[in-house]
Residue, then its C-alpha position, 0 to 999 in steps of 0.5 A: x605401100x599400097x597394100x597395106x593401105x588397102x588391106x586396112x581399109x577391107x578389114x576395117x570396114x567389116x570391123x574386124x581385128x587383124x586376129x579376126x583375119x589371121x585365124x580365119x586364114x589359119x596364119x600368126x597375128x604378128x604375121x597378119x599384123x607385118x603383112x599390113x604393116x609391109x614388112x612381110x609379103x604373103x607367099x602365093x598361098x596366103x595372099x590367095x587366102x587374104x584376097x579369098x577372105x576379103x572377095x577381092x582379087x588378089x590383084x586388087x589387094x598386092x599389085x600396084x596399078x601400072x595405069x596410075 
């Protein structure tokens, strides 16, 4: 999945931990941790707050590019 790719990668280059983003969105660790691991997708809500976090559209981060 290449959201979990891309969600790694945002929070490692701000050289935050997954605790780091779950609490600033207000969402469980283990939650965080199994939405970057693929085993969950956020609802709208809290994909819309990953993406607010990050200052990326929440395109970028949970839509794959249908031109690749």
């Amino acid at each position: 999945m290449k959201e979990r790719k891309k969600l790694i990668k945002l929070r490692t280059s701000m050289g935050l931990k997954q605790k780091d983003v779950a609490e600033s969105i207000n969402i469980t660790t283990s939650y965080y941790g199994m939405i970057e691991q693929g085993k969950r997708m956020p609802n709208l809500s809290i994909a819309l707050s990953i993406a607010k976090f990050f200052n990326t559209p929440v395109e970028e981060i949970f839509f794959e590019d249908r031109n690749n």
